[in-house]
C-alpha positions as CSV (number, residue, x, y, z in Angstrom):
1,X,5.1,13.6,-0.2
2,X,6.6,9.8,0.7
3,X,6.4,7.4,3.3
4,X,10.0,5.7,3.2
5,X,10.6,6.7,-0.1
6,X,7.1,5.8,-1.7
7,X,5.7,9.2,-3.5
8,X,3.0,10.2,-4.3
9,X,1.8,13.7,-5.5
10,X,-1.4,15.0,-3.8
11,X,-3.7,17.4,-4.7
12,X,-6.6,18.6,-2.9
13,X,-9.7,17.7,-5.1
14,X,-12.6,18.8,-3.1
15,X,-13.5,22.1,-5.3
16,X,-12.8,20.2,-8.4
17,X,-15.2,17.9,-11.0
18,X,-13.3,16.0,-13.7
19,X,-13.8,12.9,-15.1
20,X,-11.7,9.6,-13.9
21,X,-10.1,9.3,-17.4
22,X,-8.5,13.2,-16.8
23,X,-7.2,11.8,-13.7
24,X,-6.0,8.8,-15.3
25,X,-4.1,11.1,-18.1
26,X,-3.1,13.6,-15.4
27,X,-1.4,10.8,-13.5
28,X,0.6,9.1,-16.1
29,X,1.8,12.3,-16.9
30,X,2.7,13.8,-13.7
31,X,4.0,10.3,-12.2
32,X,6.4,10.1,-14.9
33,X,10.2,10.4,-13.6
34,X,11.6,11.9,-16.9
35,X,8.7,14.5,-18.1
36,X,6.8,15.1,-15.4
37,X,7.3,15.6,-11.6
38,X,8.2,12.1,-11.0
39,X,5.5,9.4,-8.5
40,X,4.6,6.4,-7.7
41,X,1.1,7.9,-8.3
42,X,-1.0,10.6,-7.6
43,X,-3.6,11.0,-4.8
44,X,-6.8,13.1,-4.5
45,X,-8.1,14.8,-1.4
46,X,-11.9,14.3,-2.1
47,X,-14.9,15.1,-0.2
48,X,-16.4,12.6,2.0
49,X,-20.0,11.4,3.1
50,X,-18.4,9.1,5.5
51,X,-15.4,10.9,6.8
52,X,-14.1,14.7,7.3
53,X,-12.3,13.8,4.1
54,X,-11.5,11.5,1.3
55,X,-8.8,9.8,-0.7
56,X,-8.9,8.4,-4.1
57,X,-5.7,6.5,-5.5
58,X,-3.9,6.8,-9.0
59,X,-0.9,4.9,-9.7
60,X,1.6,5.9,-12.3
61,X,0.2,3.6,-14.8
62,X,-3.4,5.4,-15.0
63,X,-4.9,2.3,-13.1
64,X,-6.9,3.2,-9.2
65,X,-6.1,1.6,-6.1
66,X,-7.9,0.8,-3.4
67,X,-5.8,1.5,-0.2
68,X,-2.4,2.7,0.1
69,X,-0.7,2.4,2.8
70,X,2.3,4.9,3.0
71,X,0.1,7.3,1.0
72,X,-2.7,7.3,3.8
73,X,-0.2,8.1,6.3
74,X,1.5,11.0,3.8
75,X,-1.9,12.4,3.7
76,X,-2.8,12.3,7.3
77,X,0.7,14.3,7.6
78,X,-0.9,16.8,5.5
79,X,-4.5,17.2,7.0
80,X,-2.6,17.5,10.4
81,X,-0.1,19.7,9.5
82,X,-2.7,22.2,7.8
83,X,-5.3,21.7,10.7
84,X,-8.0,19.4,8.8
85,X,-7.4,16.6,11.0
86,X,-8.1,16.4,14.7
87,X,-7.3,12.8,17.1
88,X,-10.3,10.4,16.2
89,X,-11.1,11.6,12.9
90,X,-11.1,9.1,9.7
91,X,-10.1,9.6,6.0
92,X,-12.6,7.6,3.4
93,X,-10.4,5.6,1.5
94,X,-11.9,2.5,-1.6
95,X,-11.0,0.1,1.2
96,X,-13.3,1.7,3.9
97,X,-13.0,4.6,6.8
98,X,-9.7,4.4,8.6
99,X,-8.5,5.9,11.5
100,X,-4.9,7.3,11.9
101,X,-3.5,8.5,14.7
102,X,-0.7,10.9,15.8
103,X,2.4,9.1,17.2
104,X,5.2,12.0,17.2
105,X,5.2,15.0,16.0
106,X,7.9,18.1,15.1
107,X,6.7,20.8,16.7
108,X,3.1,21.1,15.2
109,X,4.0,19.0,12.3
110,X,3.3,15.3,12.7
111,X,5.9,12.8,11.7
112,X,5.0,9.3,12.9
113,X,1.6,8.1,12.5
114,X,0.2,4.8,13.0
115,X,-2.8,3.2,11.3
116,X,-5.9,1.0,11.7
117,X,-5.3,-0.8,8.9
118,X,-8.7,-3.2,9.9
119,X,-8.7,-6.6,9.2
120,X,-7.6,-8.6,6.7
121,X,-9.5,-10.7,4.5
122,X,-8.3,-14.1,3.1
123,X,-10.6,-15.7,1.0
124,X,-9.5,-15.7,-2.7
125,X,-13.0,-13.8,-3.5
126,X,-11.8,-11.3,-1.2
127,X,-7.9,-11.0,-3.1
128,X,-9.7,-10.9,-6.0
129,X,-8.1,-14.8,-6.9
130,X,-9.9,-17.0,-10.0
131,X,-11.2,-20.2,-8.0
132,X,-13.3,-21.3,-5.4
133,X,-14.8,-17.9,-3.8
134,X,-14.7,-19.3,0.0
135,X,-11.2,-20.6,-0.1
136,X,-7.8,-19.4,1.2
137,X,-4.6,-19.4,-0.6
138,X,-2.2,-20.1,2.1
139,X,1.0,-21.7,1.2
140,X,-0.2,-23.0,-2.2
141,X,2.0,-24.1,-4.8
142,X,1.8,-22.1,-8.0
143,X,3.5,-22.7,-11.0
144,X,5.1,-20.2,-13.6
145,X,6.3,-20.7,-16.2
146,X,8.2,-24.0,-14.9
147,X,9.5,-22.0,-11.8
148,X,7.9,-23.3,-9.0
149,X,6.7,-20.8,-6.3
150,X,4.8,-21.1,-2.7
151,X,2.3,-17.7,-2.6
152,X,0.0,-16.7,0.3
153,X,-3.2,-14.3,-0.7
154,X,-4.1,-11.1,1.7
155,X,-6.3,-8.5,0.7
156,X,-5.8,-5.8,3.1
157,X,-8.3,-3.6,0.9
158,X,-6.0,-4.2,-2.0
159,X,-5.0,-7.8,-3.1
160,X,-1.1,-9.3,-2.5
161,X,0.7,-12.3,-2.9
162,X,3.5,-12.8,-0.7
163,X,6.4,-15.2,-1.4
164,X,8.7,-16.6,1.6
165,X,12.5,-17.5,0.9
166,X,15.6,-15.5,0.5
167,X,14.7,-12.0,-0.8
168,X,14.8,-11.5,-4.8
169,X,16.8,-9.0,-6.1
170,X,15.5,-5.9,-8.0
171,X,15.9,-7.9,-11.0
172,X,14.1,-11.2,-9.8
173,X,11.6,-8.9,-8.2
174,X,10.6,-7.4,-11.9
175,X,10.7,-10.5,-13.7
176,X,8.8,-12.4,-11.2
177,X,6.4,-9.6,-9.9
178,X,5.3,-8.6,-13.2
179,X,4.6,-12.2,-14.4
180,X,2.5,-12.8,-11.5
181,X,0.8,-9.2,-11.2
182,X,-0.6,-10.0,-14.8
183,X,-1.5,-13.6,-14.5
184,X,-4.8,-14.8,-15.0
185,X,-5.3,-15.9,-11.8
186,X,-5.8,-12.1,-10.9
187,X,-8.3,-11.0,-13.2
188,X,-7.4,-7.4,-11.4
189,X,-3.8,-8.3,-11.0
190,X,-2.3,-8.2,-7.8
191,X,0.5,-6.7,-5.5
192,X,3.5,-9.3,-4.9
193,X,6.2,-9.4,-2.6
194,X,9.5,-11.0,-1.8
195,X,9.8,-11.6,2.2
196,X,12.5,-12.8,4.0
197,X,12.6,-14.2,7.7
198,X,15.2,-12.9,9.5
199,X,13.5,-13.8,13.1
200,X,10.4,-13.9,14.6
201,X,10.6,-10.1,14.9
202,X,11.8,-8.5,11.8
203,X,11.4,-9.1,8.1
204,X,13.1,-7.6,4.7
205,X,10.6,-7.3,1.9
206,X,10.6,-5.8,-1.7
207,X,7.4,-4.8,-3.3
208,X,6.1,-4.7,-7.0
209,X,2.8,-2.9,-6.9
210,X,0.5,-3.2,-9.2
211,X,0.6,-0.1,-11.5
212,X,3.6,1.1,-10.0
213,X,6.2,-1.5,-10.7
214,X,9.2,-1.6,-8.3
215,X,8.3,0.7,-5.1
216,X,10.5,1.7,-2.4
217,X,7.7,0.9,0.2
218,X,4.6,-0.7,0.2
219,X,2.2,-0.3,3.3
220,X,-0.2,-2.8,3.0
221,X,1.7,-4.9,1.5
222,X,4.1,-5.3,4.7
223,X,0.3,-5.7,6.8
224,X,-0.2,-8.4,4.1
225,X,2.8,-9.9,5.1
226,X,2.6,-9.8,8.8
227,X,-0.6,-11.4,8.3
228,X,1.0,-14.1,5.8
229,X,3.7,-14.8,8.5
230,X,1.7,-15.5,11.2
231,X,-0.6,-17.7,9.3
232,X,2.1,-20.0,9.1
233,X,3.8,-19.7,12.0
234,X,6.9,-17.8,11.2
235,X,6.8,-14.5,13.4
236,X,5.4,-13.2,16.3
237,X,1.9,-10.6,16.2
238,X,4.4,-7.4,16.1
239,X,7.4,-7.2,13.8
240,X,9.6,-4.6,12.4
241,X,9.5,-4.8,8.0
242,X,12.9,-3.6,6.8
243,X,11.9,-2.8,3.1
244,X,14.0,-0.4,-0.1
245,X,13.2,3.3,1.5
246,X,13.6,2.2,5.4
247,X,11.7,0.5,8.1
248,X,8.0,0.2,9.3
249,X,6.6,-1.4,12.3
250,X,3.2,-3.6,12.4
251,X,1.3,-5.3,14.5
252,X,-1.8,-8.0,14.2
253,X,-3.9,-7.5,16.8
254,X,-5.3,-11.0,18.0
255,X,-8.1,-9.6,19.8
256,X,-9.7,-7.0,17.6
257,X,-8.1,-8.9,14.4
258,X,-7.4,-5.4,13.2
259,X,-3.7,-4.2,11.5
260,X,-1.9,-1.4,12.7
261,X,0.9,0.4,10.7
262,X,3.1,2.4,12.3
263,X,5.6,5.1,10.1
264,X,7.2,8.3,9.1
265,X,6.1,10.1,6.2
266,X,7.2,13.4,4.6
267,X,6.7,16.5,2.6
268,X,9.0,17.3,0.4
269,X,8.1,19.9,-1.9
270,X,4.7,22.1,-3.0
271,X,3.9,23.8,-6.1
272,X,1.7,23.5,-9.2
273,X,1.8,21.4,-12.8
274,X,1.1,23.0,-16.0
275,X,-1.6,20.6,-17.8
276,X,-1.2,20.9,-21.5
């Protein structure tokens, strides 16, 4: 399944006990475009105290996420679709409970949903940022390597730097990401993204995600963005994100403070992997 082009293979967990470094195996091996199935990661449908259900996140590299975006909308597609999921339910996920909800469907199969994303946080303890726990990163100059860069840090369950200017290409978006994903000012690495202003009501992005590497789409990082562009006064509370695999709509609620992600996502295919 995808949203805009960012896979992820899910399998429904709930009868199943293995330990996380099976997973981790499982989902280098599966993820991988060449010799296995080909992902950005793999996600587990897990049982839930909290929620009807639950998600747990492993990207392509082994590592867990917290909160995925474009995955929690893929498998709110697929509760819905296989009636698990009824209007008002949540889906656990390492960031909290979140709500999705139903914007269009296709015929009795959903295919826009939109997202409580809740609010983000912005102190560097909260993006997971060496420094002083109670302080922002907003704006602050950051040099690498002799290449100086101006970041903002959002944790919208997961951490993300976001970088204003003209948008990198694919090549300046490796070189750059990966420096910054495994600097030591992330102890547990980061997301980072290129965002460019084209008004005050649309954006083009490109995402590298941590474990992942060059993505197509990245959910929460475009609510990190939002979020990051608003903060310094560059767009309105509800902008369209043009990213790689298409376009996603967000909107920062003033009031409630909460994110809301609004996008397609899609099944593509169903069958089983042979573990050896």
């Amino acid at each position: 399944m995808h949203g805009l082009g960012n896979d992820y293979l899910f399998i429904d967990a709930r009868r199943l006990s293995l330990p996380d470094n099976l997973w981790q195996q499982y989902a280098v091996a599966m993820s991988d475009r060449h010799f296995g199935v080909g992902s950005d990661g793999i996600i587990l449908i897990t049982e839930s105290d909290r929620a009807p259900v639950g998600m747990r996140i492993f990207n392509s590299d082994g590592s867990e996420s917290e909160m995925c975006g474009n995955g929690l909308r893929a498998m709110t597609k697929w509760l819905y679709d296989r009636g698990e999921l009824t209007p008002g339910q949540g889906i656990e996920t390492g960031a909290g409970v979140l709500y999705p909800e139903i914007v269009a469907t296709d015929g009795s199969r959903a295919s826009v949903i939109r997202v409580n994303m809740g609010p983000p946080g912005l102190t560097r303890a909260e993006i997971g940022m060496a420094g002083d726990p109670k302080a922002t990163c907003i704006e602050e100059p950051f040099d690498l390597d002799g290449t100086l860069i101006h970041m903002t840090g959002v944790s919208m369950g997961n951490p993300h730097v976001i970088v204003f200017g003209p948008l990198w290409n694919p090549d300046m978006m490796t070189q750059i990401g990966s420096r910054i994903e495994n600097h030591t000012m992330f102890p547990k690495r980061t997301n980072v993204h290129s965002v460019e202003i084209v008004d005050t009501r649309h954006l083009r992005m490109r995402h590298w995600e941590r474990g992942a590497g060059l993505t197509l789409a990245c959910g929460t990082g475009v609510c990190a963005a939002i979020v990051a562009a608003v903060l310094t006064g560059r767009v309105e509370r509800e902008v369209s994100v043009e990213v790689p695999g298409g376009t996603l709509d967000v909107a920062w609620d003033e009031r409630s403070g909460n994110v809301f992600l609004t996008g397609t996502a899609q099944e593509v295919c169903e069958g089983t992997f042979e573990v050896k």
